[in-house]
C-alpha positions as CSV (number, residue, x, y, z in Angstrom):
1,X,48.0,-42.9,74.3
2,X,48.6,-41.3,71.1
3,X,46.3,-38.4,71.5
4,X,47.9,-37.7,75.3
5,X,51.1,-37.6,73.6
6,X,49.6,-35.2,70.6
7,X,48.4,-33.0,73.4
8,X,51.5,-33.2,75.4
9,X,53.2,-32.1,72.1
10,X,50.7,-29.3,70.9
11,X,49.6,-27.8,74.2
12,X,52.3,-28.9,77.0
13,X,50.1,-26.4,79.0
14,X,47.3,-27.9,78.7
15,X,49.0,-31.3,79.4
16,X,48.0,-31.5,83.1
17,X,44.4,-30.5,83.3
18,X,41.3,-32.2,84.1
19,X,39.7,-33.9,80.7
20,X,36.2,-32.0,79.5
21,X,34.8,-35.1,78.1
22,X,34.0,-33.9,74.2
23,X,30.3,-34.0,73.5
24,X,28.4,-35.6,70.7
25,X,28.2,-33.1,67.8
26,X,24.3,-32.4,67.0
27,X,23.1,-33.5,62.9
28,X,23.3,-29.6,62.0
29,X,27.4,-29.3,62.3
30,X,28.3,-32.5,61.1
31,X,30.5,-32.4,58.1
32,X,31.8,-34.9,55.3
33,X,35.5,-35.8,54.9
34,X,37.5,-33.9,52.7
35,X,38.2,-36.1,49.0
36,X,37.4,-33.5,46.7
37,X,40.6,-33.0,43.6
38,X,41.1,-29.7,44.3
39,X,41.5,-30.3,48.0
40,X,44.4,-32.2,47.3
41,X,45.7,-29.8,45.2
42,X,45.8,-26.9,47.2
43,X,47.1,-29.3,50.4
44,X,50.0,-29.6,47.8
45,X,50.5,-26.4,46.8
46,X,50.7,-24.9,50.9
47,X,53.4,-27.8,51.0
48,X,56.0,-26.6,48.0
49,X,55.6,-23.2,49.6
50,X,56.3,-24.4,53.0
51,X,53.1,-22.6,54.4
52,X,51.6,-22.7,57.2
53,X,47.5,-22.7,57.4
54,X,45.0,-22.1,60.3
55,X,42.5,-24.2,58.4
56,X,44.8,-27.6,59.8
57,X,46.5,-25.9,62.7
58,X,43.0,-24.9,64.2
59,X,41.3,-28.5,63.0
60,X,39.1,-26.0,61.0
61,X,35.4,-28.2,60.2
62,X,35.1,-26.2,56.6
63,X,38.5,-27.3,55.1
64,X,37.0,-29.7,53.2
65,X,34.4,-27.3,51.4
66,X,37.2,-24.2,51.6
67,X,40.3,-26.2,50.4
68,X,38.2,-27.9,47.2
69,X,37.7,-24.0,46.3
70,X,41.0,-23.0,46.5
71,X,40.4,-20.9,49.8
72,X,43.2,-21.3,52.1
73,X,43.9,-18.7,54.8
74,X,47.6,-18.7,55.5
75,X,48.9,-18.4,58.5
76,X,52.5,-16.4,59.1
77,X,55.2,-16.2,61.4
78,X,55.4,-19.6,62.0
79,X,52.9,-22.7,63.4
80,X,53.4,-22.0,67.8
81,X,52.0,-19.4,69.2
82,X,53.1,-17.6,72.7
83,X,49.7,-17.4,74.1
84,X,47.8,-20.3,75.6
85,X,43.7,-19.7,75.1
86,X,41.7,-22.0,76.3
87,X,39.4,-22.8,73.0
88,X,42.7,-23.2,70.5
89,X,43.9,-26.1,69.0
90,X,47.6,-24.3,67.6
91,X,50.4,-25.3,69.1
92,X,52.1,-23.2,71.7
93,X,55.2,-22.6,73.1
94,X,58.5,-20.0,72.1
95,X,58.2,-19.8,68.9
96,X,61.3,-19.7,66.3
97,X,62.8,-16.4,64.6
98,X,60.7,-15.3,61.1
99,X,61.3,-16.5,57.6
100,X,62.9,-13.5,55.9
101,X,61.4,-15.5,52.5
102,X,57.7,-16.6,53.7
103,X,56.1,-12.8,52.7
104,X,57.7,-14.0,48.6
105,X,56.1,-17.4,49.1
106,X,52.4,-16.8,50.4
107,X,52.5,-14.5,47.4
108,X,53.5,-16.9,45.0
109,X,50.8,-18.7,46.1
110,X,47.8,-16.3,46.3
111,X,49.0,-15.7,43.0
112,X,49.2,-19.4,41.8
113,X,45.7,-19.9,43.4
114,X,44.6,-17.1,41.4
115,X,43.1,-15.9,44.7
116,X,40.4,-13.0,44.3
117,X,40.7,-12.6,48.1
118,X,42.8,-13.8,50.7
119,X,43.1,-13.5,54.0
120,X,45.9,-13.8,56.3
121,X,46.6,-14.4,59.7
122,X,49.4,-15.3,62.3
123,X,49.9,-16.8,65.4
124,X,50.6,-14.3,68.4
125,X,53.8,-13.2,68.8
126,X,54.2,-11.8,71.8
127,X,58.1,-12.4,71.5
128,X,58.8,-9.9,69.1
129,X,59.1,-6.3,70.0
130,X,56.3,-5.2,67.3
131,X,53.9,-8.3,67.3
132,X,54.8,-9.0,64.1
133,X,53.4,-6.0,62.7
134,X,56.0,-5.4,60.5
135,X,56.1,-9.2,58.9
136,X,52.1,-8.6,57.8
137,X,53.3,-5.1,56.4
138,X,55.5,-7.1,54.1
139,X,53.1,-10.1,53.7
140,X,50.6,-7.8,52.1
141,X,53.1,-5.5,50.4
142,X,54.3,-9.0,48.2
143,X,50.5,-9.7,47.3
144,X,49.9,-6.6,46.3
145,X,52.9,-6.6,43.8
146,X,52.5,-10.2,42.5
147,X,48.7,-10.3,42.6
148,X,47.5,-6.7,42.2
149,X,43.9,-8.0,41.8
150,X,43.5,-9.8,45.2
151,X,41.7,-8.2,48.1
152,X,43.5,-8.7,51.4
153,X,42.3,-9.6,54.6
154,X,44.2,-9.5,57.9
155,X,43.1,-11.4,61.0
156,X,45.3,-10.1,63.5
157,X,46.7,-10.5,67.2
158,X,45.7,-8.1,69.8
159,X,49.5,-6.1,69.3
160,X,48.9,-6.1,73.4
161,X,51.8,-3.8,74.8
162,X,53.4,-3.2,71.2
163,X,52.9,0.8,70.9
164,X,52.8,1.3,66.8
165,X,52.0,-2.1,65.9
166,X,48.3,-1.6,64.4
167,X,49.8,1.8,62.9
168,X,52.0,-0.2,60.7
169,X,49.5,-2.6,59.7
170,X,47.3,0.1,58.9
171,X,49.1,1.9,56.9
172,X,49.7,-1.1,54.7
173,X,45.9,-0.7,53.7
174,X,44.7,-4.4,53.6
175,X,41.0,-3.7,52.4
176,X,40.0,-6.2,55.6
177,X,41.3,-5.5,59.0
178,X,39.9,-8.2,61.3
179,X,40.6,-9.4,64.6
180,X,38.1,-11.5,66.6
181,X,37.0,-10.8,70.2
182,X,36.4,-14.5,70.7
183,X,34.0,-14.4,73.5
184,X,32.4,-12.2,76.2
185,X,34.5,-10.2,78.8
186,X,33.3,-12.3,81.5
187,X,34.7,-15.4,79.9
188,X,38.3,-13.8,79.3
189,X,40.2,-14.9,82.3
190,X,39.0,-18.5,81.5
191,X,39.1,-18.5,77.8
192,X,41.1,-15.7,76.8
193,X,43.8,-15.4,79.4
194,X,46.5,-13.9,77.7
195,X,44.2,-11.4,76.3
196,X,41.8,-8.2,77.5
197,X,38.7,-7.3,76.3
198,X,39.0,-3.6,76.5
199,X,42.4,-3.6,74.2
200,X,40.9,-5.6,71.2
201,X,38.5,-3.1,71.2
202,X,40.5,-0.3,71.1
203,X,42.6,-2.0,68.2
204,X,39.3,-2.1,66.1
205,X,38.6,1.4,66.7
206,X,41.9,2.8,66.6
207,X,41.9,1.2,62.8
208,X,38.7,3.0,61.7
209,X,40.2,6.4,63.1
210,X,43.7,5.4,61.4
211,X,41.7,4.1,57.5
212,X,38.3,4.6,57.4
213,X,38.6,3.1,54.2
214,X,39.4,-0.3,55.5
215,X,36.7,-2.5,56.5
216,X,36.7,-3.7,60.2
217,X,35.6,-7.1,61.5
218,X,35.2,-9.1,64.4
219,X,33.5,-12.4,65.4
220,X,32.3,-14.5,68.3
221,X,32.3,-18.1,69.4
222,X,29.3,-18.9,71.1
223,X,28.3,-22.2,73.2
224,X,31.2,-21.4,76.0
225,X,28.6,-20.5,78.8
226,X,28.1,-16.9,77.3
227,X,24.4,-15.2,78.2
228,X,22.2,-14.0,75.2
229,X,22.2,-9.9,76.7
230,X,26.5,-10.5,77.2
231,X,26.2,-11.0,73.1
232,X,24.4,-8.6,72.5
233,X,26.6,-5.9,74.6
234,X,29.6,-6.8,73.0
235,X,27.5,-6.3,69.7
236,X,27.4,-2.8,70.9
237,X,30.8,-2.3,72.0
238,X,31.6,-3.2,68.2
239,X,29.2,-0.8,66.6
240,X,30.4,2.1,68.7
241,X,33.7,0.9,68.0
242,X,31.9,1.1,64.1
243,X,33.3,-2.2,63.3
244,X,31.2,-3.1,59.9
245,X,31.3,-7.4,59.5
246,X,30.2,-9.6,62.8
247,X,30.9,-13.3,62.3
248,X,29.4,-15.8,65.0
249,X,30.3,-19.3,65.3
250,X,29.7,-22.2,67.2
251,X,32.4,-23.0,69.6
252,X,34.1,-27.1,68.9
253,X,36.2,-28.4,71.2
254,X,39.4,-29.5,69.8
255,X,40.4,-31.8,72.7
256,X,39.6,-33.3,76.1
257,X,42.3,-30.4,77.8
258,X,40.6,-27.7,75.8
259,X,37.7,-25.7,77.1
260,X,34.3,-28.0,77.6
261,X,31.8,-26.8,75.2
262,X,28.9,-25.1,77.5
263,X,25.8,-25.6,74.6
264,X,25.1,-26.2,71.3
265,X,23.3,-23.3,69.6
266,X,20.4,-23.9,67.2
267,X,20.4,-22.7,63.7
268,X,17.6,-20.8,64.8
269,X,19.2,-18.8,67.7
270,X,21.5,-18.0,65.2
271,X,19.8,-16.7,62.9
272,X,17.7,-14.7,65.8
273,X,21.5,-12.9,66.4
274,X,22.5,-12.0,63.1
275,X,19.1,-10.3,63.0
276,X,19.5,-8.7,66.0
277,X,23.6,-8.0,64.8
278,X,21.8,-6.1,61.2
279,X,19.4,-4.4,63.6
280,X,21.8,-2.6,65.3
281,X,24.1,-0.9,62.2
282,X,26.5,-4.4,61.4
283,X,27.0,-3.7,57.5
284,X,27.4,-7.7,57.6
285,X,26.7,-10.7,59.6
286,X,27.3,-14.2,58.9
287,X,26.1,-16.1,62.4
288,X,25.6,-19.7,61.6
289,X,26.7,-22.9,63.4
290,X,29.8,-23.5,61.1
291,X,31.1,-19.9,60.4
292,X,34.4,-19.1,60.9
293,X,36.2,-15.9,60.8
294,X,37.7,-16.6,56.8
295,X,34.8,-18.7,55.7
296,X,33.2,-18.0,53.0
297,X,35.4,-14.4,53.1
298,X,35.4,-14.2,49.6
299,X,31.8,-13.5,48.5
300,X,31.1,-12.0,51.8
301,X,34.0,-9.0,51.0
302,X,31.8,-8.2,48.0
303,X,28.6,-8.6,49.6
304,X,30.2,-6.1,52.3
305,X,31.4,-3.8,49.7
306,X,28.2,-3.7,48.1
307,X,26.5,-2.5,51.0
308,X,28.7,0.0,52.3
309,X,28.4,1.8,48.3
310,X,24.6,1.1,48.9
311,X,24.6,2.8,52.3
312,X,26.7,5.7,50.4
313,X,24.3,5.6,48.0
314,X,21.5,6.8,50.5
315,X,23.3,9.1,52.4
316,X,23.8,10.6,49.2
317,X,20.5,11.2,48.3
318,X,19.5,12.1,51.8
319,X,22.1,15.0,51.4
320,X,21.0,16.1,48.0
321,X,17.1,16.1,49.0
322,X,18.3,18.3,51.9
């Protein structure tokens, strides 16, 4: 009774649907329950800042690990989001107005974290005539002025319909710009229903023409039904799009209502596609059974700038030898 009424609360939507009975999780993404100090600490410190976090709003599996390091990815304007995807454990519904203070207080606490890198994300906000755009233009614009030594990363909503929104995040230079295509076209009007394929595409791309400076990123859940060669064309559609970081991730099923969880993918088939992502020009790949979009962002942002001043490096030399 408890959980009907926790999805009746969370996902009225979904309130009404058949139950996907959840499956048993395999050894290889089972994880331990977070009791780690530090964990505790940072729950606390999201709580006096009255911040919200994907890491409990999605029922991330890595909190544990991520909060005992003092990696937290924030999540702004507010814990309900106005689209409905079938995979995603936040709440949805109208959301409420924004917090004119939040950008001062997820600053204060990048800064209190003493966060080398951060990354930010939102619910959608399909309410609000720019997406939002303009709240992560101030989000990032706090951070840089009270910790002027943290990298940014933005994991962004698709700004569908919003003419100027990506603009303004662009020009507010966070050194990531990610937003995740989720799952194959085919799957969209099942999965992704609010979204389209073609327009989150065009939103990486249009970024790269806007900054090439900034570094583009996407990821992938896979285990919803998806076909090996459907992966590997939207690997494609990235690279023309020259987005640089691919994450792939098994999909988990949050609840009975919430999308039924097709297959469970070795460690080896996921290694076999982040092989296949380096072959084809991805600057980096993290494709393992527990990576997420923010996990393990930190290191990765200087493994990713370390290989696009190595590929500089080359093309260099190739130039000068010419």
């Amino acid at each position: 009774m408890a959980t009907r009424v926790l999805i009746d609360h969370r996902h009225p939507e979904k309130a009404h649907r058949p139950d996907n009975p959840v499956a048993r999780k395999p050894d290889w993404i089972r994880v331990k329950a977070p009791n780690h100090p530090t964990y505790h600490e940072t729950r606390n410190l999201m709580r006096e800042n009255k911040l919200v976090t994907v890491c409990e709003e999605a029922a991330c599996p890595n909190i544990g690990e991520c909060w005992s390091q003092r990696h937290a990815t924030m999540m702004i304007m507010g814990d309900t989001c106005t689209r409905a995807c079938a995979f995603c454990n936040v709440r949805t519904g109208m959301p409420g107005g924004l917090d004119a203070g939040e950008p001062a207080r997820v600053a204060d606490a990048v800064a209190k974290l003493g966060l080398r890198h951060v990354v930010i994300t939102s619910v959608d906000r399909d309410d609000l005539a720019d997406g939002g755009a303009r709240h992560f233009a101030r989000v990032i614009g706090a951070i840089r002025t009270a910790a002027p030594g943290t990298t940014i990363e933005v994991l962004t909503p698709d700004f569908l319909r919003k003419p100027g929104a990506v603009e303004i995040v662009a020009e507010a230079a966070p050194d990531v710009f990610n937003h995740n295509l989720e799952t194959v076209p085919r799957l969209y009007p099942t999965i992704r229903p609010g979204a389209r394929y073609f327009q989150s595409l065009r939103l990486l791309d249009q970024v790269k023409m806007l900054n090439p400076a900034i570094f583009t990123k996407s990821g992938l859940m896979v285990g919803l039904g998806e076909a090996r060669p459907e992966i590997g064309q939207v690997m494609d559609d990235l690279r023309i799009a020259d987005v640089d970081f691919l994450t792939l991730g098994q999909y988990l099923q949050p609840t009975p209502k919430h999308a039924a969880v097709a297959g469970f993918v070795t460690p080896d088939e996921f290694a076999d596609y982040a092989s296949t992502a380096r072959a084809k020009g991805f600057l980096m790949v993290s494709a393992t059974p527990l990576t997420r979009s923010s996990y393990h962002a930190d290191a990765d942002f200087e493994a990713l700038r370390a290989a696009r001043a190595a590929l500089l490096a080359v093309s260099a030399e190739r130039v000068v030898s010419v």
